[in-house]
C-alpha positions in Angstrom: 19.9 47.8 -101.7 17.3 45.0 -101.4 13.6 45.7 -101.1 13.1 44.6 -97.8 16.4 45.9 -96.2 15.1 49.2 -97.7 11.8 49.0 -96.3 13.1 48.2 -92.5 15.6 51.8 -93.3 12.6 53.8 -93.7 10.7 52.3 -91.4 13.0 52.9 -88.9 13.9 56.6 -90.1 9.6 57.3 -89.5 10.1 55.5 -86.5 12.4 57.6 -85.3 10.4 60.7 -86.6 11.5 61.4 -90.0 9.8 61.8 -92.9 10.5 60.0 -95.9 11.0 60.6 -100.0 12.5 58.1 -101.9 14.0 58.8 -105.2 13.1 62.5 -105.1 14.1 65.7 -106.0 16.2 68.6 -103.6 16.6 71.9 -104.4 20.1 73.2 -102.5 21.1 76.9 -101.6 23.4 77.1 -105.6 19.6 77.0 -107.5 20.5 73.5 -108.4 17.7 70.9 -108.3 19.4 67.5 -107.1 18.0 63.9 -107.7 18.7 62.1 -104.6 18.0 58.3 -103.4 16.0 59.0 -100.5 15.7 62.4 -98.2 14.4 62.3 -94.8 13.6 65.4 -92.7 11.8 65.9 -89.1 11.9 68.7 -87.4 13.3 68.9 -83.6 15.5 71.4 -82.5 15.5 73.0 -85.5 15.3 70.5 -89.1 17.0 68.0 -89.6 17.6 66.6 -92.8 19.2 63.7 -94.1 20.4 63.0 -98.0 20.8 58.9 -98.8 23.0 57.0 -101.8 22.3 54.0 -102.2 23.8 51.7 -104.6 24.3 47.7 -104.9 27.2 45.8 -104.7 29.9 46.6 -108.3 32.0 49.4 -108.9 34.1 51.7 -107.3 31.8 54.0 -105.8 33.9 57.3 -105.0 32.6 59.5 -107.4 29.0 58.5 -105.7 30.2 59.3 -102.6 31.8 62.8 -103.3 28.3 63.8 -105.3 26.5 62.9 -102.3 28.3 64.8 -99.7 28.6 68.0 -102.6 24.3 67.5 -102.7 24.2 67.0 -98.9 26.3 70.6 -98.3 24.5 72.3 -101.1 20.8 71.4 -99.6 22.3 71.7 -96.0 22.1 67.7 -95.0 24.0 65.3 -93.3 25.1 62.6 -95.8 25.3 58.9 -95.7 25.9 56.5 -98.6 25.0 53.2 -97.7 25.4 49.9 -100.3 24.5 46.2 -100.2 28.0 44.4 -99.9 31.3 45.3 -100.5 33.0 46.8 -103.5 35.2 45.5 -106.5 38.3 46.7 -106.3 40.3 48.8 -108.9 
């Protein structure tokens, strides 16, 4: 993701209440300590916590994709995986 594409994201996650980490570390309910993109949490009605992939345009990315939503249920997230373009196909 380009710099300034990832700087309006953030800014409008702490916009919209969230704090931000950016290429962080999670520790999920397993013990496991996860390296994530970005995490962003607030707290309303309960927390709310997000898990972020981000990758640039290439490759297939459905390995990337399955590890984030395995991270995101082990540290009790929503996930999203979001990319700069398209993808090559296989």
């Amino acid at each position: 993701m380009k710099r300034r594409n990832l700087d309006k994201f953030v800014n409008d996650l702490k916009h919209d209440g969230f704090t931000v980490k950016l290429d962080t570390l999670i520790a999920g309910a397993s013990g496991v300590v996860h390296h994530v993109d970005l995490v962003a949490e607030r707290i309303e009605e309960g927390r709310k916590k997000i898990i972020v992939g981000m990758k640039e345009q290439g490759k297939d990315p459905t390995e990337e994709i399955i590890s984030v939503f395995a991270i995101a249920f082990d540290v009790g997230a929503e996930p999203y995986y979001i990319t700069s373009g398209g993808f090559e196909s296989r």
